[in-house]
LODRENVO-188268 format. One record per residue (C-alpha): residue number from 1; residue in three letters; chain; x, y, z. Coordinates in steps of 0.2 Angstrom, whole numbers, always signed. Example, Ala and Ser with C-alpha at 12.3 -4.5 7.8 and 13.67 -1.06 7.14 Angstrom:
2
    n  res  chain     px     py     pz
    1  ALA      A    +62    -22    +39
    2  SER      A    +68     -5    +36
! end
This chain:
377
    n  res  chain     px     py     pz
    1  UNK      A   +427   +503   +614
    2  UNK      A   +418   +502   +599
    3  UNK      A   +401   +507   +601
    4  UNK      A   +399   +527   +601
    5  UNK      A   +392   +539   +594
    6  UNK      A   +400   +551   +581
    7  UNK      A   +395   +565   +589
    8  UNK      A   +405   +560   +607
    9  UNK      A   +423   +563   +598
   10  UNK      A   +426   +576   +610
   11  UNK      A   +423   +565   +625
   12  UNK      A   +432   +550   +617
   13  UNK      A   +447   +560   +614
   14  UNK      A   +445   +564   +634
   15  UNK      A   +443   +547   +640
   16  UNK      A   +458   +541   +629
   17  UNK      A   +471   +554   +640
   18  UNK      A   +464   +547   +654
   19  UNK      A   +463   +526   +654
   20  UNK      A   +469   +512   +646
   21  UNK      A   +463   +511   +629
   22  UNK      A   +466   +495   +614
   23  UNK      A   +477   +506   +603
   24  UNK      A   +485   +502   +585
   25  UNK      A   +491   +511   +568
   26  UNK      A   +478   +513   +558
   27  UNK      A   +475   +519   +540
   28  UNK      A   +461   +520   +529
   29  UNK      A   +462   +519   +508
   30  UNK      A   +447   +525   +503
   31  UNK      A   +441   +526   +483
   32  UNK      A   +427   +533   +473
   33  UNK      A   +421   +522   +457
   34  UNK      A   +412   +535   +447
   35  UNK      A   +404   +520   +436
   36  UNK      A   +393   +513   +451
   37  UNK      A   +395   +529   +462
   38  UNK      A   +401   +521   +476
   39  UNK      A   +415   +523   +490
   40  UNK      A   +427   +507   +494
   41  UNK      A   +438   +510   +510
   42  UNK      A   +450   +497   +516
   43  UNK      A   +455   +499   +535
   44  UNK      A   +472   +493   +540
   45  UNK      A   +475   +492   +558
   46  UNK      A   +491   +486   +565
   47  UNK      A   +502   +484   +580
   48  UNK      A   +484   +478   +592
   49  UNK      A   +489   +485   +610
   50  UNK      A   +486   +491   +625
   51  UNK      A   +492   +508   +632
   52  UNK      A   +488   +522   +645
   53  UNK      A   +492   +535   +653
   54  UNK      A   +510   +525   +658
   55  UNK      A   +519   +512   +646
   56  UNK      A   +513   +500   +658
   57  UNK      A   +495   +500   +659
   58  UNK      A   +486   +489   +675
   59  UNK      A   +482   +471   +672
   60  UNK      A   +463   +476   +673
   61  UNK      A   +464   +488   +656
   62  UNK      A   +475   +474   +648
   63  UNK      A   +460   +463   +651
   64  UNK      A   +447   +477   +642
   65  UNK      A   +460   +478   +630
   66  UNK      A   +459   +459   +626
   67  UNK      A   +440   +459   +628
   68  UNK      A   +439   +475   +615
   69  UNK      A   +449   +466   +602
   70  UNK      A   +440   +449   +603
   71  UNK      A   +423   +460   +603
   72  UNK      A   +429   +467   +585
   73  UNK      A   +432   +450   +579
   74  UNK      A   +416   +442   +586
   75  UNK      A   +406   +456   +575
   76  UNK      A   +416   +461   +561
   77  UNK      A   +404   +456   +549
   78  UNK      A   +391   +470   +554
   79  UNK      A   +403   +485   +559
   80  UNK      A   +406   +499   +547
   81  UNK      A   +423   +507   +554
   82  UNK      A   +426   +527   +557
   83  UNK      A   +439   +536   +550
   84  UNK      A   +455   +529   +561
   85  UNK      A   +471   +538   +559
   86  UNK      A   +463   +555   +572
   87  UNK      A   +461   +542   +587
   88  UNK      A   +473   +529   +587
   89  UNK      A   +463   +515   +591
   90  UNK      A   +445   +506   +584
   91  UNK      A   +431   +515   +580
   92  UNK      A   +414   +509   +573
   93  UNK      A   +395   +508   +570
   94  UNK      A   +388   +492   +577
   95  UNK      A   +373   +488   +564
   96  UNK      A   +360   +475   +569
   97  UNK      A   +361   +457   +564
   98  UNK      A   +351   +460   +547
   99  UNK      A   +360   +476   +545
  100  UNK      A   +345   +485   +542
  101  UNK      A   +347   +498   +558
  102  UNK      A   +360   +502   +573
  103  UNK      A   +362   +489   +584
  104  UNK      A   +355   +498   +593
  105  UNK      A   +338   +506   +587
  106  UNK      A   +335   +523   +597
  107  UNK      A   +354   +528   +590
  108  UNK      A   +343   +528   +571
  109  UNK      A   +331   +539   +577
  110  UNK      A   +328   +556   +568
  111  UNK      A   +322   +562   +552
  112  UNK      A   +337   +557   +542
  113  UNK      A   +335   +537   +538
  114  UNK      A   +350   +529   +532
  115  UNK      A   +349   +513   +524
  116  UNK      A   +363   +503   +532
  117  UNK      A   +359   +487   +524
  118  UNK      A   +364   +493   +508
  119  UNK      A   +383   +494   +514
  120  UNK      A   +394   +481   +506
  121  UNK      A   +404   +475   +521
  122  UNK      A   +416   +462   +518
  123  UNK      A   +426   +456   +534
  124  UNK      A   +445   +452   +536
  125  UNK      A   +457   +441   +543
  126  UNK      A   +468   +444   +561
  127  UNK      A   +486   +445   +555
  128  UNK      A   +502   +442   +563
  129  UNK      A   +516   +454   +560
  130  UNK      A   +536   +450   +557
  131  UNK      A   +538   +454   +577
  132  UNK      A   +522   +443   +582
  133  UNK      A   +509   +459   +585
  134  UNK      A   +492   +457   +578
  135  UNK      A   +481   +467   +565
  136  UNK      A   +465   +466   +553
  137  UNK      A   +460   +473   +539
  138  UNK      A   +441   +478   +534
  139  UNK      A   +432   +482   +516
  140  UNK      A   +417   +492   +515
  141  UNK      A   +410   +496   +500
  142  UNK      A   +397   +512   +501
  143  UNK      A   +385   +516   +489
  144  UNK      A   +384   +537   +486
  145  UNK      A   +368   +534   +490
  146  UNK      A   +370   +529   +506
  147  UNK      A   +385   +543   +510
  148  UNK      A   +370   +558   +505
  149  UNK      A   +359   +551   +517
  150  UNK      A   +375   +551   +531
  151  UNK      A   +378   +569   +526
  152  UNK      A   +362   +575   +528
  153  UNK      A   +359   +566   +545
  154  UNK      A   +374   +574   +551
  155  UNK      A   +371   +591   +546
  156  UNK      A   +353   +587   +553
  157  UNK      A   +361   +583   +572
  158  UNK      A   +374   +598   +569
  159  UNK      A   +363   +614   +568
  160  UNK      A   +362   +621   +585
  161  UNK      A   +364   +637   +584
  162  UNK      A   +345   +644   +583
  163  UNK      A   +348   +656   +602
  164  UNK      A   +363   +662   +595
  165  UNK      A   +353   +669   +582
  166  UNK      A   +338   +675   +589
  167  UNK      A   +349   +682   +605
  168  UNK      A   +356   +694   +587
  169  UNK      A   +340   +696   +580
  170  UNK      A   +332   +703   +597
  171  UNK      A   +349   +713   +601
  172  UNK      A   +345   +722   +582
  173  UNK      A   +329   +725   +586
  174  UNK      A   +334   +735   +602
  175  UNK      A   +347   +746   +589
  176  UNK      A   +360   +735   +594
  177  UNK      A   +375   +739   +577
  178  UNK      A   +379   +729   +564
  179  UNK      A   +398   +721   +568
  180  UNK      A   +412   +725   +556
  181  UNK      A   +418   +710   +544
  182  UNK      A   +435   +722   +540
  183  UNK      A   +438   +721   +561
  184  UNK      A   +433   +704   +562
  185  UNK      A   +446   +698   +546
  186  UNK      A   +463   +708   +554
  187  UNK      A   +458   +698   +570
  188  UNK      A   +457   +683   +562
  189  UNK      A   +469   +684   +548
  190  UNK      A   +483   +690   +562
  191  UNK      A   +479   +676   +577
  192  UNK      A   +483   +665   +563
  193  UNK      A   +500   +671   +557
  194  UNK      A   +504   +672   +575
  195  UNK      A   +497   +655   +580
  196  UNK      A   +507   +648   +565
  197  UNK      A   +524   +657   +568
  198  UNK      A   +523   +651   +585
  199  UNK      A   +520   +634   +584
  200  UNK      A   +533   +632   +569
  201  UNK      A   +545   +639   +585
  202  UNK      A   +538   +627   +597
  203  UNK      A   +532   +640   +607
  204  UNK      A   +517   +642   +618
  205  UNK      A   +504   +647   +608
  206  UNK      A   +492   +661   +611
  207  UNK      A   +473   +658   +607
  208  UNK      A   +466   +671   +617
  209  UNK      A   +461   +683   +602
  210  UNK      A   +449   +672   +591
  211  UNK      A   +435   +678   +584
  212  UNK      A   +420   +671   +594
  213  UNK      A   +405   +665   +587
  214  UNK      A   +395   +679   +591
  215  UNK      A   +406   +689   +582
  216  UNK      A   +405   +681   +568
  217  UNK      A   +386   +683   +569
  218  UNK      A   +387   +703   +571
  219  UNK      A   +395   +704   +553
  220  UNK      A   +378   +696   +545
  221  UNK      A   +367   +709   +538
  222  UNK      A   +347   +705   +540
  223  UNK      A   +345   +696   +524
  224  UNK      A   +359   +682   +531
  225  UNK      A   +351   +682   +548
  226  UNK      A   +334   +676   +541
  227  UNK      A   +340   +664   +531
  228  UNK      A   +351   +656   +544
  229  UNK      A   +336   +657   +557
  230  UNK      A   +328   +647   +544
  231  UNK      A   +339   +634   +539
  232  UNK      A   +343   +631   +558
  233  UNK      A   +322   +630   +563
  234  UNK      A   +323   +615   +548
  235  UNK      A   +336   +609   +555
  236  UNK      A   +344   +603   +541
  237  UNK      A   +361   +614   +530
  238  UNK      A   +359   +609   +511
  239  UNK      A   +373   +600   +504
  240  UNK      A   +375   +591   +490
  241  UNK      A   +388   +577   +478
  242  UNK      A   +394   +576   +464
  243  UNK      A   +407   +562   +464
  244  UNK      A   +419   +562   +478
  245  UNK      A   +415   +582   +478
  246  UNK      A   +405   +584   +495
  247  UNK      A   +396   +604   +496
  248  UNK      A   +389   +613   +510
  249  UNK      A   +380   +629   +504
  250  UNK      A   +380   +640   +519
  251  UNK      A   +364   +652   +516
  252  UNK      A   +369   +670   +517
  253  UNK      A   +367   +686   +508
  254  UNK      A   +377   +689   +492
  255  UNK      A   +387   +704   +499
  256  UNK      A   +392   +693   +516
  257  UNK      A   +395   +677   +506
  258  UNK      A   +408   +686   +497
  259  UNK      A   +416   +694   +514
  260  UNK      A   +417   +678   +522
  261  UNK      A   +423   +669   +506
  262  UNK      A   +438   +682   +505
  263  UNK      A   +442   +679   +523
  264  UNK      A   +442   +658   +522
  265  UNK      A   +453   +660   +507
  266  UNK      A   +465   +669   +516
  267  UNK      A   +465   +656   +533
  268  UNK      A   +466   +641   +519
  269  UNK      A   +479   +650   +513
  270  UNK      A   +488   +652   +527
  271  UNK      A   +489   +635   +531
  272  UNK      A   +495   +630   +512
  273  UNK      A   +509   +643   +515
  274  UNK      A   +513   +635   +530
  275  UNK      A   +514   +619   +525
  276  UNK      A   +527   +623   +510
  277  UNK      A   +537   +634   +518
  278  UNK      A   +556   +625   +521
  279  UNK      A   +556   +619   +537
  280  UNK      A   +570   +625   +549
  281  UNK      A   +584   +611   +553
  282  UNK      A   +579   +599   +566
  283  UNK      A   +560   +602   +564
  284  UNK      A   +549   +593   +577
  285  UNK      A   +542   +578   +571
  286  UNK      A   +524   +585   +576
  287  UNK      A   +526   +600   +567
  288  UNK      A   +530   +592   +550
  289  UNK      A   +516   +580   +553
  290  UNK      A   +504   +598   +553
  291  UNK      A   +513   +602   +539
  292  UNK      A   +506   +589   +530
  293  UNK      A   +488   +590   +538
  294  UNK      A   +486   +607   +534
  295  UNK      A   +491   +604   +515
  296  UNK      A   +480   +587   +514
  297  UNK      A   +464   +598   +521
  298  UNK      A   +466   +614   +517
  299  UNK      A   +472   +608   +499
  300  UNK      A   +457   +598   +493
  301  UNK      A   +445   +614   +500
  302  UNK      A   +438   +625   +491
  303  UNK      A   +425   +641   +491
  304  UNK      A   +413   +647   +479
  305  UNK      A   +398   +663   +479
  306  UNK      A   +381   +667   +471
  307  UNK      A   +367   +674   +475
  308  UNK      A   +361   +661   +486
  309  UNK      A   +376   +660   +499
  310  UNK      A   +392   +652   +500
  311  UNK      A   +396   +636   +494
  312  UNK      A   +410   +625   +503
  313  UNK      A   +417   +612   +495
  314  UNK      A   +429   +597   +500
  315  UNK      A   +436   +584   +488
  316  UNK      A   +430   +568   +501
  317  UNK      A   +442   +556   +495
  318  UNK      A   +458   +568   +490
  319  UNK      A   +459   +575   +507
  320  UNK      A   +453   +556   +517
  321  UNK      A   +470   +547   +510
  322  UNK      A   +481   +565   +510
  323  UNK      A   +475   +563   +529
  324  UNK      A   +477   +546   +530
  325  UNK      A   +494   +546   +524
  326  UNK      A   +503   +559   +535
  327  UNK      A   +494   +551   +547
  328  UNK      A   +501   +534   +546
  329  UNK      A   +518   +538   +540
  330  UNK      A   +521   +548   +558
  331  UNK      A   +513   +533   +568
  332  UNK      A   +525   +520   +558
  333  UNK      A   +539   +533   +564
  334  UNK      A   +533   +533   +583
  335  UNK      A   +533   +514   +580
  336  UNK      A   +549   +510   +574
  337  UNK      A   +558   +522   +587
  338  UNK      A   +549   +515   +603
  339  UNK      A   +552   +496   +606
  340  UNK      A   +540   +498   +617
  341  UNK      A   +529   +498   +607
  342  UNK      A   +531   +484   +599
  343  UNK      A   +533   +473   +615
  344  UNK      A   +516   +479   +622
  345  UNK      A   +509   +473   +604
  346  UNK      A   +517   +454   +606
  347  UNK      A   +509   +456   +624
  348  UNK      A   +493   +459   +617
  349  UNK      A   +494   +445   +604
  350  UNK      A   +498   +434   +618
  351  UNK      A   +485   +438   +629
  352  UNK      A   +472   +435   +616
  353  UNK      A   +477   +419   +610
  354  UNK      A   +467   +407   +602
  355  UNK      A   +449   +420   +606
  356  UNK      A   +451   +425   +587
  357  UNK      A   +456   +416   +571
  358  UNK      A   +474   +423   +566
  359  UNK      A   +478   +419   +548
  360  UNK      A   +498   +415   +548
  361  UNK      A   +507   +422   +530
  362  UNK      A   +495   +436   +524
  363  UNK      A   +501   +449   +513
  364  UNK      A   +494   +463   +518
  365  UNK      A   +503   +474   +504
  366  UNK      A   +494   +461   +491
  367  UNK      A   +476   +463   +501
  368  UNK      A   +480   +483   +496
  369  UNK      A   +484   +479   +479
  370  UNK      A   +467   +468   +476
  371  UNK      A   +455   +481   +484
  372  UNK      A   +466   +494   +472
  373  UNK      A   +462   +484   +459
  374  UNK      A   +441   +485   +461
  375  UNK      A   +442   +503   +458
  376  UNK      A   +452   +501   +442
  377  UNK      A   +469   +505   +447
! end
């Protein structure tokens, strides 16, 4: 299960509603040391077990289960994990042996080189918990460095949207009119309210009146056009970090920066509106979850213009534990309500056996505490 590319999220999220999968609860501490400008992440997984579809998955995915947990062990000194808490089970980059590439080569290909080998990776122990389930933990130490060269090979792999432009371009050309940002913010600006007021009722929500993409792009005058044309032929969006502060300047025309910016702020608004707002009694436990995810994103967001575009900005590291912590606060609440849950984990544990080293008494709360301590806390 562990060897995919980021860019399949989409088809693992499929293919985890569909089979058997090695499941836990996860969460991921992440810090920034301004000194040596480098990011530490500690990854907690708990609970090791294997679900599906039905609480009784077949004996064959139990047997991938086992063989997906073992595989972890047997290479946990050259696997940089993926942000947990959104998939529910492990997610990582196999290096090679000298960590100097992918374990496999063709998935480095590209313009954007990163240099792997220059992530700390310090490997942890398997774990027994109180009711006999197993977990791991796993440090990673990142240089900022390295993190640029990851943002920029993402962006690289995410710019895709040359025909949509050119498709505009041509369709101006022909005396094709300009779109209306004012129309295109009241549709935007009133699916959100209704989608929120909607899911707060736990009611079926409506998404059939958002803005495509190709409206979006009617609204750019000529000047934004161009320079999107030209970003997307390179291939490559600029961004740039300053700390734990990740930007992405979005290169557009100072008059539609400044529309789009207004328009942003409103939807981030939105959500931190939502996400204070006193919940009605006997709230879902899914919808005070969002709650929290729309504060710990939208929060830790924010939006800035000049004369070269819009500038997007993300504090990396706020928003990674807000996320982390909602997160994993829900799945300890799923948990503890379904014993289930907990039997499948001891099944798990049993099944693997002695095919990975399990380190009887560790404190996983004092393994927190020391990697909190390398970062000055």
């Amino acid at each position: 299960m562990g060897k995919r590319s980021l860019g399949l999220s989409v088809v693992v999220v499929i293919l985890l509603s569909l089979a058997g999968c090695l499941e836990d609860d996860a969460t991921a501490i992440v810090r920034y040391d301004a000194k040596s400008d480098r990011f530490g992440v500690l990854t907690v997984y708990e609970h090791f077990r294997s679900r599906g579809p039905s609480s009784t998955p077949s004996t064959a995915n139990r047997s991938g289960d086992v063989a997906s947990l073992v595989e972890l062990w047997q290479k946990r000194d050259r696997i940089v994990m993926v942000e947990p808490s959104l998939f529910g089970n492990p997610i990582y980059i196999e290096l090679s042996a000298d960590h100097k590439t992918r374990a496999d080569p063709k998935d480095d290909e590209g313009e954007a080189k990163v240099s792997w080998e220059r992530i700390k990776i310090v490997p942890g122990k398997m774990f027994r918990d109180t009711k006999g389930g197993l977990g791991y933990y796993h440090e990673m130490w990142i240089p900022g460095a390295v993190v640029d060269q990851l943002l920029q090979r993402e962006w690289a792999d995410s710019a895709g949207s040359a025909d949509l432009l050119a498709a505009e371009h041509k369709r101006r050309a022909e005396g094709g009119a300009r779109g209306s940002w004012k129309a295109v913010g009241q549709t935007v600006r009133a699916a959100q309210a209704a989608w929120l007021a909607s899911f707060e009722k736990e009611e079926a929500v409506d998404d059939t009146n958002n803005v495509t993409t190709v409206e979006w792009i009617r609204c750019l005058d000529e000047e934004s056009l161009a320079a999107l044309q030209e970003v997307v032929a390179k291939r490559r969006f600029e961004t740039n970090r300053a700390g734990q502060r990740v930007t992405l300047r979005v290169p557009l025309s100072e008059s539609d920066a400044k529309e789009l910016a207004s328009l942003l702020s409103d939807v981030k608004n939105g959500y931190i509106e939502f996400a204070a707002r006193k919940p009605p009694d006997g709230e879902k436990a899914y919808v005070a979850l969002y709650r929290k995810l729309f504060k710990a994103v939208a929060g830790n967001v924010s939006l800035k213009t000049g004369t070269r575009g819009l500038e997007i900005s993300v504090e990396a590291v706020d928003a990674l534990n807000a996320f982390n912590a909602a997160m994993s606060e829900a799945r300890a609440a799923s948990y503890a309500k379904d014993p289930t849950l907990a039997a499948a984990a001891k099944q798990m544990a049993e099944e693997v056996g002695s095919k990975v080293v399990v380190s009887e008494g560790v404190d996983v709360g004092k393994e927190v505490a020391d990697f909190k301590r390398k970062t000055g806390e």
